[in-house]
KEDOMI-441147 format. One record per residue (C-alpha): z, x, y; residue number from 1. Coordinates in pm, whole numbers, padded with zeros to 5 digits, always signed. Layout:
<r zz="Z" xx="X" yy="Y" pos="NUM"/>
...
This chain:
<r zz="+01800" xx="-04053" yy="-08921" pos="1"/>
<r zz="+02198" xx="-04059" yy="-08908" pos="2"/>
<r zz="+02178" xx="-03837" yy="-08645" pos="3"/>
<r zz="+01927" xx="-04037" yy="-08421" pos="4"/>
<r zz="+02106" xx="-04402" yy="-08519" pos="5"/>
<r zz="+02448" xx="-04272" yy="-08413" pos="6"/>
<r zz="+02315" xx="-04132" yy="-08121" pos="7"/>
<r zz="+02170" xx="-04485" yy="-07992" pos="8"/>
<r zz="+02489" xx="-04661" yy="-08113" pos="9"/>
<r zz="+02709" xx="-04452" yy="-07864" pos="10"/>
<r zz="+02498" xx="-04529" yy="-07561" pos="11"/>
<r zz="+02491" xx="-04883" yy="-07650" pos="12"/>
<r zz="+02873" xx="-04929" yy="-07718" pos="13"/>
<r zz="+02953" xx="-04661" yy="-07415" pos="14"/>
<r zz="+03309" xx="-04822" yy="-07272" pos="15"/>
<r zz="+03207" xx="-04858" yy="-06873" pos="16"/>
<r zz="+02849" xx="-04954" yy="-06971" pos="17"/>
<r zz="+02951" xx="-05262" yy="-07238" pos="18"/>
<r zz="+03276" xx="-05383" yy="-06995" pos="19"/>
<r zz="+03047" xx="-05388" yy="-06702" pos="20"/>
<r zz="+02737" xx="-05588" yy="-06901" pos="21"/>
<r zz="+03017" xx="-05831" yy="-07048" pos="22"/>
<r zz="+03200" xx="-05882" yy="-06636" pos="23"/>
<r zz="+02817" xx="-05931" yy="-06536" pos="24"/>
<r zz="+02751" xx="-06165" yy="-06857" pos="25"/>
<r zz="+03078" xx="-06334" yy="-06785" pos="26"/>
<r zz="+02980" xx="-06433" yy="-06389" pos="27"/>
<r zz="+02577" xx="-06518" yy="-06492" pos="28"/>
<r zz="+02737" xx="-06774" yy="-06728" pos="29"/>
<r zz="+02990" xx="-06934" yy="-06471" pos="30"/>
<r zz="+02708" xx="-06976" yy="-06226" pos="31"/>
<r zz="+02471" xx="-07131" yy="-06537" pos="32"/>
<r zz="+02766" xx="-07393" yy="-06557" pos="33"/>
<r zz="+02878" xx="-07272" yy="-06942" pos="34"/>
<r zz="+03253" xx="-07214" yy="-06725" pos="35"/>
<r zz="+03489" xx="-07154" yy="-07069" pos="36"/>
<r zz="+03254" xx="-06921" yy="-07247" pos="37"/>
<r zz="+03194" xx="-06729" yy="-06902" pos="38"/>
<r zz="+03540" xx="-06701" yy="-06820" pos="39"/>
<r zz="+03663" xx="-06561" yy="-07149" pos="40"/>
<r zz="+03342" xx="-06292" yy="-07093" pos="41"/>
<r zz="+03452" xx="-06168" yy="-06779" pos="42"/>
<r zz="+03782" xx="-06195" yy="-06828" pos="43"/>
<r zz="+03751" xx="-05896" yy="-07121" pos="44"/>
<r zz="+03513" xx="-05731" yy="-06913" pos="45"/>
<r zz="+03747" xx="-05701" yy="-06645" pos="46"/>
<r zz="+04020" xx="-05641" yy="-06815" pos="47"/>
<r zz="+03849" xx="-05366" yy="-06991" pos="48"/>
<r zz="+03782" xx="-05189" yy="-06703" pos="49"/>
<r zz="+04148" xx="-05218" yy="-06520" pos="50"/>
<r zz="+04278" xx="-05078" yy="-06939" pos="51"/>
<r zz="+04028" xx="-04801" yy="-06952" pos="52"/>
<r zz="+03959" xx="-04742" yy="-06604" pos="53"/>
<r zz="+04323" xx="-04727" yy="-06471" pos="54"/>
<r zz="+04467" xx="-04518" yy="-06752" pos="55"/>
<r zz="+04648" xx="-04724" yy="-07052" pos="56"/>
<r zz="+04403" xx="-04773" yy="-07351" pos="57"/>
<r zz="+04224" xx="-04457" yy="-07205" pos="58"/>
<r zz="+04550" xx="-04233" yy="-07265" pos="59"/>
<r zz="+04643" xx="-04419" yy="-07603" pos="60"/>
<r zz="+04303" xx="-04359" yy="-07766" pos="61"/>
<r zz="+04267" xx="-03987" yy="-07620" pos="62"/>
<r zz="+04628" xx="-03899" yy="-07739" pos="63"/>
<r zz="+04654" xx="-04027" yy="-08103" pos="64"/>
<r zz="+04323" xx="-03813" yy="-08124" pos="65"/>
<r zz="+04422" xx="-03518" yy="-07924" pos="66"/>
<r zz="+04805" xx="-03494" yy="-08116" pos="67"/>
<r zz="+04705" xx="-03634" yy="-08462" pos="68"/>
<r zz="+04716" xx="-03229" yy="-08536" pos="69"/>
<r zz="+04969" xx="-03036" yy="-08351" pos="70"/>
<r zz="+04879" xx="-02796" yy="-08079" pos="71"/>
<r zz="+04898" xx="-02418" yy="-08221" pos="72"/>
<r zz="+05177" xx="-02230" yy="-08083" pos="73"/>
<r zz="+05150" xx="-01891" yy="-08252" pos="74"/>
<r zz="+04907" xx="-01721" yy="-08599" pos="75"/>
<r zz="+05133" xx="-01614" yy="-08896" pos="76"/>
<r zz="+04969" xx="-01412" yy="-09099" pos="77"/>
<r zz="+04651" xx="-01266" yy="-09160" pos="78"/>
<r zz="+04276" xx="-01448" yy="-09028" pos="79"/>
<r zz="+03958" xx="-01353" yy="-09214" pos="80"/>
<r zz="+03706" xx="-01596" yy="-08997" pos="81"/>
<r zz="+03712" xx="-01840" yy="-08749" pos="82"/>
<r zz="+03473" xx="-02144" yy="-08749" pos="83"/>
<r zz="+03336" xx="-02268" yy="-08425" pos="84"/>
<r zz="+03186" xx="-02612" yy="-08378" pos="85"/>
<r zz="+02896" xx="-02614" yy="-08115" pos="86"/>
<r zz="+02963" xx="-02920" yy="-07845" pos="87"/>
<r zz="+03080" xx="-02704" yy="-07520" pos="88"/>
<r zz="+02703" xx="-02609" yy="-07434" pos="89"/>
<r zz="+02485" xx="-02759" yy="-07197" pos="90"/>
<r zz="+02153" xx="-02766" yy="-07358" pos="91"/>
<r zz="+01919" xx="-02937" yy="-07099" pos="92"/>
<r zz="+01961" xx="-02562" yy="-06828" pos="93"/>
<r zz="+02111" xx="-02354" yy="-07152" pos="94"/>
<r zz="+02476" xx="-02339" yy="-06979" pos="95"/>
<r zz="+02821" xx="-02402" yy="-07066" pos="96"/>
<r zz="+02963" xx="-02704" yy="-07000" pos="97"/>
<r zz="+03275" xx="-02561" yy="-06787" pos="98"/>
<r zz="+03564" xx="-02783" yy="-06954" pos="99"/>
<r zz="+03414" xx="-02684" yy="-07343" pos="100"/>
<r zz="+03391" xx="-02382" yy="-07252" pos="101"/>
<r zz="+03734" xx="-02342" yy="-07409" pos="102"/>
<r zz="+03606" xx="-02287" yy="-07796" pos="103"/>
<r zz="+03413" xx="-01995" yy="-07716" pos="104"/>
<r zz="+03647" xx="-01816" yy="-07533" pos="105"/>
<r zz="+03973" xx="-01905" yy="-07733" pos="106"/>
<r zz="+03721" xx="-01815" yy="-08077" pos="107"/>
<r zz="+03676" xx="-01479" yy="-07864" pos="108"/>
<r zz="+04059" xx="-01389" yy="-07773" pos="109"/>
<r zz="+04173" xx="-01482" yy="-08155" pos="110"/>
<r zz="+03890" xx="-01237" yy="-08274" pos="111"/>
<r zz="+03995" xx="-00979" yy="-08037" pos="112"/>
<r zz="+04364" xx="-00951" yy="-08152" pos="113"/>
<r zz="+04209" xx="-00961" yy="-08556" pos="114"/>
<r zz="+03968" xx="-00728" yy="-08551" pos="115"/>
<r zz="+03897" xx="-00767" yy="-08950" pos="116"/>
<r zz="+03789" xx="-01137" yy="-08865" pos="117"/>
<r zz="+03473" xx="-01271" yy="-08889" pos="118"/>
<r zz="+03308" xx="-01539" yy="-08673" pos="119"/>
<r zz="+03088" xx="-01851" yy="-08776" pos="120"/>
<r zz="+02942" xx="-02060" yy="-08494" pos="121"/>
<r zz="+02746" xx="-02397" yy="-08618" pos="122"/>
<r zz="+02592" xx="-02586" yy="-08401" pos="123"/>
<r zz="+02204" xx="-02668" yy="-08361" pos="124"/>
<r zz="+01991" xx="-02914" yy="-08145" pos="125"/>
<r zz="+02235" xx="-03167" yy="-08042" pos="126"/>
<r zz="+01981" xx="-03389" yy="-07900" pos="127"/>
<r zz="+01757" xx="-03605" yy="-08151" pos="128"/>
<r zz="+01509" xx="-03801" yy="-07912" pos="129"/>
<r zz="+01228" xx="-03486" yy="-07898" pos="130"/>
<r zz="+01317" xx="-03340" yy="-07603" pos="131"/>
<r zz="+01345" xx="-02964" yy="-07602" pos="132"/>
<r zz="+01625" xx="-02856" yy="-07537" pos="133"/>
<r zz="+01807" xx="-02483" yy="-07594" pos="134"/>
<r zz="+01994" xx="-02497" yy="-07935" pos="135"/>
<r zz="+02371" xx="-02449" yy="-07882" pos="136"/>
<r zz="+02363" xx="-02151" yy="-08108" pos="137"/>
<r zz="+02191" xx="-01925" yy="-07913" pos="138"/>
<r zz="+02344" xx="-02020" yy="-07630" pos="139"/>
<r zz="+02652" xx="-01930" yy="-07799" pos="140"/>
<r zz="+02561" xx="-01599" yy="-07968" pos="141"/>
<r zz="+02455" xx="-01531" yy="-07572" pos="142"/>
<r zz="+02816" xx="-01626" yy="-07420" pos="143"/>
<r zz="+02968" xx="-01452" yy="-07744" pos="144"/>
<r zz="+02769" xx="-01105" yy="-07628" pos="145"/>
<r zz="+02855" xx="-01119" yy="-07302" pos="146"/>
<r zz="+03190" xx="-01183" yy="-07336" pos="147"/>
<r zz="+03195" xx="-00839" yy="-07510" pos="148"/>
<r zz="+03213" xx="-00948" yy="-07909" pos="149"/>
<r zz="+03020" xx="-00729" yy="-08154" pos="150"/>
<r zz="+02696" xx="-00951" yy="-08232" pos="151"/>
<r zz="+02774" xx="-00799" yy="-08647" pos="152"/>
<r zz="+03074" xx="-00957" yy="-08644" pos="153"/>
<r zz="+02941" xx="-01315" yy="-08552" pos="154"/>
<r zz="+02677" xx="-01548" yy="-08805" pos="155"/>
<r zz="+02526" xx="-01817" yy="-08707" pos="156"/>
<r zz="+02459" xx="-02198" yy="-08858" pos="157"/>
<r zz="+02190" xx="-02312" yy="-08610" pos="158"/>
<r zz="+02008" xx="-02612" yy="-08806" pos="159"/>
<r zz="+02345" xx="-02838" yy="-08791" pos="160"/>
<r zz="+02271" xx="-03189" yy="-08566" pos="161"/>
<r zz="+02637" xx="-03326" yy="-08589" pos="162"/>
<r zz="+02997" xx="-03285" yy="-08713" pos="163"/>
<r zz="+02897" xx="-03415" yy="-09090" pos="164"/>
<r zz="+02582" xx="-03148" yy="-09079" pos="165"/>
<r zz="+02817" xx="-02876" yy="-08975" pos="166"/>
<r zz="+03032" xx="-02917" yy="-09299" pos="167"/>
<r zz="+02711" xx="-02966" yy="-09542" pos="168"/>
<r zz="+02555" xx="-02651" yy="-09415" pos="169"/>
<r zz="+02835" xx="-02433" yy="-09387" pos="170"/>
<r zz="+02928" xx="-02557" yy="-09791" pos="171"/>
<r zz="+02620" xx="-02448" yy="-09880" pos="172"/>
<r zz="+02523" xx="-02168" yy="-09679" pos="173"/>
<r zz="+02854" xx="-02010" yy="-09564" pos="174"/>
<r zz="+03074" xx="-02049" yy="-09862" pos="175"/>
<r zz="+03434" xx="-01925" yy="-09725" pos="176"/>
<r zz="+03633" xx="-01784" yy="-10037" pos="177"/>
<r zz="+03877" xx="-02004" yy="-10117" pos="178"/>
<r zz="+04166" xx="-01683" yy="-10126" pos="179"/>
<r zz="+04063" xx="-01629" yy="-09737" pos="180"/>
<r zz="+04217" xx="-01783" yy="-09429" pos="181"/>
<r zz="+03945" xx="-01963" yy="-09199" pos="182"/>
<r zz="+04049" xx="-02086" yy="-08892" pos="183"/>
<r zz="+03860" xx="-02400" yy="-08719" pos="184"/>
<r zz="+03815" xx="-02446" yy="-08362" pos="185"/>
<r zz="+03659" xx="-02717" yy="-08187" pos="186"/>
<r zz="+03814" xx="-02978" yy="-07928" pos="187"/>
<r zz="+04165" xx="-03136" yy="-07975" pos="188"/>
<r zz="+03969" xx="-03444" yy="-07970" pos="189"/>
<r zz="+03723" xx="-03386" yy="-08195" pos="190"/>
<r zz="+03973" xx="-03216" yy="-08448" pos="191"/>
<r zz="+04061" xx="-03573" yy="-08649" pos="192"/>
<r zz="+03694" xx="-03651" yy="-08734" pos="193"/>
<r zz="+03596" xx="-03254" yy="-08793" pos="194"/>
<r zz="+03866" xx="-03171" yy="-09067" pos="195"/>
<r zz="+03798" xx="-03461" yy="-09227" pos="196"/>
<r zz="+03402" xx="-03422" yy="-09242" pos="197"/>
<r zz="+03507" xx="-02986" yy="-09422" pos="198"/>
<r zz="+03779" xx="-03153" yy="-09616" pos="199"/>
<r zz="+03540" xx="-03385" yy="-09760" pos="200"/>
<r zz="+03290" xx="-03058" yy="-09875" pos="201"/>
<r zz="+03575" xx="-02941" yy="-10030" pos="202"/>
<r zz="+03612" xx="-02642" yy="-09722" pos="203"/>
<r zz="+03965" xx="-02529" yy="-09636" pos="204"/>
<r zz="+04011" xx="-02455" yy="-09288" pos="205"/>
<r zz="+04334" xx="-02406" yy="-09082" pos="206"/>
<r zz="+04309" xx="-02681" yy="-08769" pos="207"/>
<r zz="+04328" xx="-02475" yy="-08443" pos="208"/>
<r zz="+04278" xx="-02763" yy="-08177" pos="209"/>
<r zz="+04158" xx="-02661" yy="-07787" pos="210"/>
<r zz="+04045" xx="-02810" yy="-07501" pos="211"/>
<r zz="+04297" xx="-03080" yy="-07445" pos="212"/>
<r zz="+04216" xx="-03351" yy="-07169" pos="213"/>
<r zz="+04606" xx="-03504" yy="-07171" pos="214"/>
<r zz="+04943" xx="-03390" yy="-07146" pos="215"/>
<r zz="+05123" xx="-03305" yy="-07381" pos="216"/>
<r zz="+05397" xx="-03642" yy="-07333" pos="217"/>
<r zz="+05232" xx="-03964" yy="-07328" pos="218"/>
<r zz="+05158" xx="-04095" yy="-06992" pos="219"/>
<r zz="+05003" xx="-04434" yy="-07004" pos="220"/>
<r zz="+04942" xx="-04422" yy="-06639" pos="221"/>
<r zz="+04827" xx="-04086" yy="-06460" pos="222"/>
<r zz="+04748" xx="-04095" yy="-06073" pos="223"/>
<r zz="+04607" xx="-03813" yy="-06029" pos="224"/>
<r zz="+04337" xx="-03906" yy="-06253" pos="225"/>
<r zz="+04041" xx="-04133" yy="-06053" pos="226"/>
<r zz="+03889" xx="-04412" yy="-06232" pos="227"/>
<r zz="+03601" xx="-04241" yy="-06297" pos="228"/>
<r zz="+03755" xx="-03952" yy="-06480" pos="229"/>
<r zz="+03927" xx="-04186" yy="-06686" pos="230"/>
<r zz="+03587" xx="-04369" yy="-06794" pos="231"/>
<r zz="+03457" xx="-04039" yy="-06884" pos="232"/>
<r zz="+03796" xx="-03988" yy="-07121" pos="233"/>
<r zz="+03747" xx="-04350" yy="-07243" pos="234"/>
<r zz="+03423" xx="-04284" yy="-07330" pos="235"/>
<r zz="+03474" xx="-03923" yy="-07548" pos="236"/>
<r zz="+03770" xx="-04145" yy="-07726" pos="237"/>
<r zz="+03526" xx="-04414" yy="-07795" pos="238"/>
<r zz="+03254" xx="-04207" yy="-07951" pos="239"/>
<r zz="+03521" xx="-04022" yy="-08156" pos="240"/>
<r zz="+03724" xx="-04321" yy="-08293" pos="241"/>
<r zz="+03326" xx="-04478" yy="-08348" pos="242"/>
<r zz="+03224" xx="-04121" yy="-08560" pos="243"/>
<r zz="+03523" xx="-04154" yy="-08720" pos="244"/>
<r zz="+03464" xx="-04584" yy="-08852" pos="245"/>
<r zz="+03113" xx="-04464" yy="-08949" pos="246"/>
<r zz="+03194" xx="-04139" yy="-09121" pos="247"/>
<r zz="+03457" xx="-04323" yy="-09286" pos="248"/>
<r zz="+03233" xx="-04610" yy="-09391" pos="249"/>
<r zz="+02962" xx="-04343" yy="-09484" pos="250"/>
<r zz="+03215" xx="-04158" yy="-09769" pos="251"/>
<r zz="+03196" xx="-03868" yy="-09496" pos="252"/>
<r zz="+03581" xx="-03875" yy="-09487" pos="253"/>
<r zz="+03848" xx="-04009" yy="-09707" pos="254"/>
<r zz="+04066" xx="-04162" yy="-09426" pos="255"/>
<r zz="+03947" xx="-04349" yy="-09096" pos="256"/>
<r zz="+04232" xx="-04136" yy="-08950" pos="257"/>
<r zz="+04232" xx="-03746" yy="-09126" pos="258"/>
<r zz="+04535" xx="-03562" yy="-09051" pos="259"/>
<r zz="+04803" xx="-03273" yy="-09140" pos="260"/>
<r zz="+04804" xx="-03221" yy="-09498" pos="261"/>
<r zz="+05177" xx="-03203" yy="-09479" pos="262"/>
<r zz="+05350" xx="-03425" yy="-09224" pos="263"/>
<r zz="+05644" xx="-03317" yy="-09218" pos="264"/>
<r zz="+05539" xx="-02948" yy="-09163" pos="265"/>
<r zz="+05247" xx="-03042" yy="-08950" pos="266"/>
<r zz="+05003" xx="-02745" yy="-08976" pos="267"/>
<r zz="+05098" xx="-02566" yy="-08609" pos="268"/>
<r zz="+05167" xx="-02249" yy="-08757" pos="269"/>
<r zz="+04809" xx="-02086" yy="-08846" pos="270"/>
């Protein structure tokens, strides 16, 4: 049910979709003669959609996401597993989505140069209206095979729906010992809400963020960016900051905001 209900409120509070429905909201009531309320309607619509659309609010949600955990620069130390959230795979035609594709193949190059380490992908049926689509696991375990990783080193969690599911499962399925070091891989975006959901089931993982959208400087305006691609950004930050309210207000997380245990040292050394 969480899963279905969170999956309806993203569509209905999608950025482009809602600014668009409150410019069109705003003009029907100008024309009906109700001129304040109309004007104050369209005015946020379109407003909206010059913020989001041209760059600003776009780049300020995306980077306090994508930077809230610094960017890895190099692994000290030994790495017993990495953890793989599913969310790069196309389910509808069972492909990669090519700008996700990222988690797979970084998961695959860290596992290459430890050997010892082993690799846990979750991720199950990301879609919860009926239709059937591939599950992201074994679309994974197929990308994972041909990109030449030894199928006995991987295990699979392939019943998780969302980020919070991940977490349960993997608690109670794939305990990680508490004297290994886990690494966990998913999108820079993503990384906020997903430490927050394992650190909440009590799982210690080491934040390995990939798949950033931004630069790393801020740049509140970006040219070579269309509008379009910056609705699509707007809308990944929206259903993020959204997960994050509701996971928050669910006791999913203990902040609306997770981040480095230790500020100061920021956790970029794995």
């Amino acid at each position: 049910m969480f899963s279905t209900l969170s999956k309806i409120s993203r569509l209905l509070l999608e950025p482009a979709a809602f600014l668009v429905i409150c410019s069109v909201a705003g003009l029907v009531l100008i024309h009906s003669g109700v001129l304040e309320t109309g004007k104050a309607v369209a005015t946020v619509g379109l407003l909206g959609l010059v913020g989001f659309g041209f760059g600003p609010l776009t780049s300020i949600a995306v980077w306090m996401l994508e930077n809230r955990f610094p960017q890895v620069t190099e692994i000290n130390g030994r790495v017993d597993g990495i953890v793989v959230l599913g969310g790069g795979e196309r389910l509808t035609r069972g492909q990669l989505v090519v700008g996700s594709a990222a988690r797979l193949l970084t998961a695959v190059d860290i596992a290459r140069r430890y050997p010892a380490a082993q690799l846990l992908f979750s991720g199950g049926v990301a879609n919860s209206f009926g239709t059937k689509d591939t599950q992201e696991a074994s679309i994974a375990r197929h990308v994972l095979v041909l990109l030449g990783l030894d199928v006995k080193r991987v295990q699979i969690e392939d019943c998780a729906r969302n980020t919070r599911e991940s977490a349960v499962y993997i608690a109670e399925r794939y305990p990680l010992p508490k004297s290994e070091r886990w690494l966990l891989i998913t999108s820079a975006v993503h990384m906020p809400r997903a430490i927050g959901a394992f650190r909440a089931m009590g799982i210690d993982v080491i934040p390995y963020p990939v798949d950033y959208s931004l630069a790393a400087d801020f740049r509140p305006f970006d040219l070579r960016r269309g509008v379009g691609a910056w609705l699509v950004l707007a809308e990944g930050a929206a259903r993020e900051w959204m997960g994050l309210i509701v996971y928050r207000l669910a006791g999913y997380t203990s902040k609306v905001l997770p981040g480095p245990l230790d500020p100061k040292v920021g956790e970029c050394r794995a």
